[in-house]
N, C-alpha and C positions, 0 to 999 in steps of 0.2 A: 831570238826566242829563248836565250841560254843553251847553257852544256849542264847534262842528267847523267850521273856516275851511277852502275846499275853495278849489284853486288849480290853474286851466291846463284847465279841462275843457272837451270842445266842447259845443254844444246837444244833442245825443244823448245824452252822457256825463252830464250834467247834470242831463236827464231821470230818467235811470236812478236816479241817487244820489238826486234828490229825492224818488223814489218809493220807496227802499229806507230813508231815511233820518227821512220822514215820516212812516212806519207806524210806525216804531219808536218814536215819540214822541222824536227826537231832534233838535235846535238845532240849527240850521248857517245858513253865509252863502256865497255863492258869488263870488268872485272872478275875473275872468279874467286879470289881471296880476299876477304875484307880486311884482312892483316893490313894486306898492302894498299888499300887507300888511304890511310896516313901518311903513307909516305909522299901519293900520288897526290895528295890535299895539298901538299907545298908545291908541288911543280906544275900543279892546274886549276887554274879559277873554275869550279864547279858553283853550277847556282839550285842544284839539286842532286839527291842524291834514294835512288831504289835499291830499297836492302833485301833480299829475297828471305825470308826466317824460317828456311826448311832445314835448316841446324838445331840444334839446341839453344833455347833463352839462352842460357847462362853467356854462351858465343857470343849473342847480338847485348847481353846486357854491358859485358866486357868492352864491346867496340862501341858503346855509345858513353862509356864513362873515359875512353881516353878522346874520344870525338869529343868531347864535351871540353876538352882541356886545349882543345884548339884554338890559335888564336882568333880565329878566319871560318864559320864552317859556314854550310846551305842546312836549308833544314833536309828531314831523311822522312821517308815514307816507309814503312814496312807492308811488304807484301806477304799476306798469310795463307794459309790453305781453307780455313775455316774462320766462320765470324764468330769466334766463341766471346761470350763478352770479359769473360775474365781473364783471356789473354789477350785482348785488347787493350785492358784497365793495365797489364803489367808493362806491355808495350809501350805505351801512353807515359808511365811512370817513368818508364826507362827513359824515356828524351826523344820517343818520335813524335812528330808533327801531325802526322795523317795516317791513315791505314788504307790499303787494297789489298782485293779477296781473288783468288784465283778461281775461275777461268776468266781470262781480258772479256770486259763485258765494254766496248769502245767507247761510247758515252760518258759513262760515269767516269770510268782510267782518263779518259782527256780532260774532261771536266774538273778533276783532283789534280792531274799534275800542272796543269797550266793556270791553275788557282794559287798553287805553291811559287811557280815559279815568277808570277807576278809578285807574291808579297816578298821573294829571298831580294828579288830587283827593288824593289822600292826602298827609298831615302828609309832610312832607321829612326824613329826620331827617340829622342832623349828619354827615359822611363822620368813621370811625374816623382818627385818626390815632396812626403808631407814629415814634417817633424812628428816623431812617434808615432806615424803609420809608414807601413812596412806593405809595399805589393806591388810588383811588375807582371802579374796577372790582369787580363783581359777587364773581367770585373773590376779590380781595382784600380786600371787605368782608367778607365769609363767613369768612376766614381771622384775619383782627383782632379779629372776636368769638369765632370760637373761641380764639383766646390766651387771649381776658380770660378767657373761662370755665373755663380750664383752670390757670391761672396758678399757680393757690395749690395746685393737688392733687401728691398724690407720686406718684401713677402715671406709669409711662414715654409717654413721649409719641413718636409716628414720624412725620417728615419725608418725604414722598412728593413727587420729581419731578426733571425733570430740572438737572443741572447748571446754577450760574451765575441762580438762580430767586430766591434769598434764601433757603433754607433755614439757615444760620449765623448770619445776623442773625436770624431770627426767634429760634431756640436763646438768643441772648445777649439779645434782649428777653424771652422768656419768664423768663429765671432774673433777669434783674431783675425783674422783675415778682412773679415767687415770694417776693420780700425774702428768700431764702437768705444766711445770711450766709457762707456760705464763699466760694469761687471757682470761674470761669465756667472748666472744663478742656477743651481739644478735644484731641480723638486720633485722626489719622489713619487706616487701617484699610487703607486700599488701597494695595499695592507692596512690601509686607512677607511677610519669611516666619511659620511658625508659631512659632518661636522667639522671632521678632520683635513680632509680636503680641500675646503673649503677657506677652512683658517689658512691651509698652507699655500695655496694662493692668494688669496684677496686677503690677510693680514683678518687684526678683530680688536676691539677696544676692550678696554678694562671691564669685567665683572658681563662681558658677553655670552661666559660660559661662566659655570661652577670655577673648573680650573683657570681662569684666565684672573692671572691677578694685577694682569699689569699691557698696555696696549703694544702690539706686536705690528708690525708691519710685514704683509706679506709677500710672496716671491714676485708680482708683479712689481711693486712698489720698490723692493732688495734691487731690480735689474732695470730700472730707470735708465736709460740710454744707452743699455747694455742688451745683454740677451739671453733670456727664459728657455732653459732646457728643459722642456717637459717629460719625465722617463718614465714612458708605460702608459701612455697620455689612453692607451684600449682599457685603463682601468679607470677613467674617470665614472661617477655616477651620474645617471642621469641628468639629475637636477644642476650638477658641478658644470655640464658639459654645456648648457645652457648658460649659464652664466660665465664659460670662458670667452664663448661665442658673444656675448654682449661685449665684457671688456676688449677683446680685439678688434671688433669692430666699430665699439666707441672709444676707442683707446683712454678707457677711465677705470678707475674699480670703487669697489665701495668696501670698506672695513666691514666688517660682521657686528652688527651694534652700534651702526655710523650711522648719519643721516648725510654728510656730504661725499661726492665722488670725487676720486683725485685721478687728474691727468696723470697717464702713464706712456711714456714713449720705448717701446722693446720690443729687440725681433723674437720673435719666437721659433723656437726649434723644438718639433713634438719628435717622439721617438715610439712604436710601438710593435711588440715581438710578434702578435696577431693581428690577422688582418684586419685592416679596418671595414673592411668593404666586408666579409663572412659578419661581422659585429653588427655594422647595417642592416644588414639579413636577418638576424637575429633578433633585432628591436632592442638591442644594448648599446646602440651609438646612432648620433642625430647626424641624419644626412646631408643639413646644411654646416655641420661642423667638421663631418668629412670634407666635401669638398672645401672648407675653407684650406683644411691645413694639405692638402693631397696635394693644392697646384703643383707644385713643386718636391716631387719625390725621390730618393736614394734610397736606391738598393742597396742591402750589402749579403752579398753569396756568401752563406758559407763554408766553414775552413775546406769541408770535404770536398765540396764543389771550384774550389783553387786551390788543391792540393801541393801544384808546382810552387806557389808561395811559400811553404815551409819551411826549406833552404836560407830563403833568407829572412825570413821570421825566427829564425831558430838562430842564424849568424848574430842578429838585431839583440835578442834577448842574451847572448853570450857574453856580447859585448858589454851589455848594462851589470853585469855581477863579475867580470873579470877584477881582479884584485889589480889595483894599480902598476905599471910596468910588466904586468901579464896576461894571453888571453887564453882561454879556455878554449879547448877544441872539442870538438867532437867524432868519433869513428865513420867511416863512412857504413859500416853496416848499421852503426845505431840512427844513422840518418834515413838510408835506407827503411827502416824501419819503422821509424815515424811516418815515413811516406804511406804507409798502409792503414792507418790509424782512422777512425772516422770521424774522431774530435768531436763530439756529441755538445762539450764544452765551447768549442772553436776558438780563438785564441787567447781564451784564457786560461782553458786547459792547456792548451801548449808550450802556454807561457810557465805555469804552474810545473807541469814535468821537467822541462830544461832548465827551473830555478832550483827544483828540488834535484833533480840529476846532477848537476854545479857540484851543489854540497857534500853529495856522496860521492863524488870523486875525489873529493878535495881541492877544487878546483882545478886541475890539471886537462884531464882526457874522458870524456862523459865514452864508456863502452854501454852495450847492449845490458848487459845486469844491471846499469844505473838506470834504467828506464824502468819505471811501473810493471807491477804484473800483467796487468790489461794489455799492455801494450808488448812484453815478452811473448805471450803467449801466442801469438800470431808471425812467432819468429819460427823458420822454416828448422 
């Protein structure tokens, strides 16, 4: 069933859990100083590990930054006294896995530790990696095998989330991935009139408009056996949305001032920062042109909602402005401290702070001072 290292508990506490933890037929060894499970970490295959947090954070934050530097660990569960959520949220940051609340409520303690101790047992498998995306978070694994699986088909595929998430580089990884031999076309969608939208899909011939002085081809016809990034596809106008729905599903379009339709063969990838479905509701988007692009949807969480990503979104962007034969580091308290940020931008603001952080260290050592004021301020 495994072996559970229990850490910081008093003689009452102790009791309890060996009485709860005995009946279940389950291993464990008790510890009173977390000092010393580091050491005990080399001489015993733990496949879990209860950290009791009736010390001070700063104790358990210390022992989960040299746990972390292990080669070998189980994940750690902290047990608190209270479900406060904000020291849950510091918990969490800090590198544990799971939380339990005191008094042992039997059910739910078995139900968590033997959840944990399935997944420290199971085969590990390889974290997805995509050229210029960055994430061994849940969501982002989630999201990397949906690509793979989705890669090769021609159905429209939709980008769900907010701004600044990675939804365009995923777009330009998917169509590489598709081996389409045309080209990867983006078309903006938001700020335009319907005129304008219009032209910049379905293209327009000469003297179509006032300004048009000469015949344009537009972004279906640019991604000819290639693949149509639509960005903000919830700002299409009405009348645009109607006639995307025609060309996809007749796979033709028409110039604006044309009389013939020209076959168009391209996957389409829409992307949109609001829901589509609230927009449905609304009467600003055509229900048969949701579901065309919906079959097929990707999520992408925001930064705040996979915060554990940041470490190495932040290693990723170091790497890219490191001056050749050297790399930038960064403090562990200025990382630290990014970890608390709510990224309103999500990884473009992050990317933005540790480019600009770079330069005002000179590239060397990004400390706490080189980080924005926004993001100082929340510094203890």
């Amino acid at each position: 069933m495994g072996k559970i290292l229990i850490i910081g508990v008093n003689p009452p506490q102790q009791e309890l859990l060996e009485l709860l933890l005995a009946e279940h037929q389950l291993t464990f060894c008790i510890n009173s100083e977390a000092i010393d499970l580091l050491r005990r970490a080399q001489e015993a295959a733990f496949d879990l590990v209860l950290y009791n947090l009736d010390s001070a954070f700063a104790v358990f934050e210390s022992f989960m930054k040299s746990w972390a530097e292990l080669p070998s660990k189980p994940p750690v569960i902290a047990v608190l006294t209270e479900a406060d959520h904000q020291t849950v949220l510091k918990v969490v940051r800090a590198g544990a896995s799971e939380c339990l609340f005191w008094p042992v409520i039997v059910e739910p303690w078995l139900t968590t530790i033997q959840k944990m101790l399935a997944q420290a047992q199971a085969p590990v498998p390889c974290p997805l990696r995509f050229e210029n995306m960055v994430g061994s978070s849940r969501n982002m694994q989630e999201v990397f095998q949906t690509m793979l699986n989705v890669a090769s088909l021609t159905k429209p595929i939709l980008l769900s989330g907010e701004p600044g998430t990675g939804k365009q580089t995923a777009a330009e990884r998917l169509h590489s991935l598709s081996k389409r031999p045309g080209k990867f076309v983006v078309a903006h969608c938001s700020g335009l009139s319907t005129d304008e939208q219009e032209s910049l899909l379905f293209g327009h011939e000469s003297r179509a408009f006032p300004w048009a002085a000469r015949s344009w081809p537009g972004s279906f016809e640019q991604a000819h056996r290639g693949t149509l990034y639509l960005d903000e596809v919830d700002q299409l106008e009405l009348r645009v949305q109607q006639e995307l729905l025609r060309a996809v599903e007749g796979c033709s379009v028409r110039r604006l001032g044309a009389s013939l339709m020209r076959e168009v063969d391209i996957r389409l990838i829409a992307s949109a920062t609001r829901s589509l479905q609230h927009r449905v509701q609304e009467g600003l988007f055509r229900t048969d042109l949701f579901w065309l692009l919906s079959g097929i949807t990707i999520e992408f969480a925001p930064l705040r909602h996979r915060i554990e990503d940041v470490p190495e979104l932040v290693g990723y962007f170091l790497s890219n402005v490191s001056p050749p034969g050297r790399t930038v580091e960064i403090t562990h308290k200025a990382l630290d401290l990014l970890m608390t940020c709510s990224f309103p931008g999500n990884i473009q603001e992050l990317k933005n702070i540790v480019e600009r952080a770079a330069a005002l260290c000179q590239y060397k050592q990004i400390e706490v001072a080189h980080l924005p004021a926004h993001a100082r301020r929340l510094s203890p």
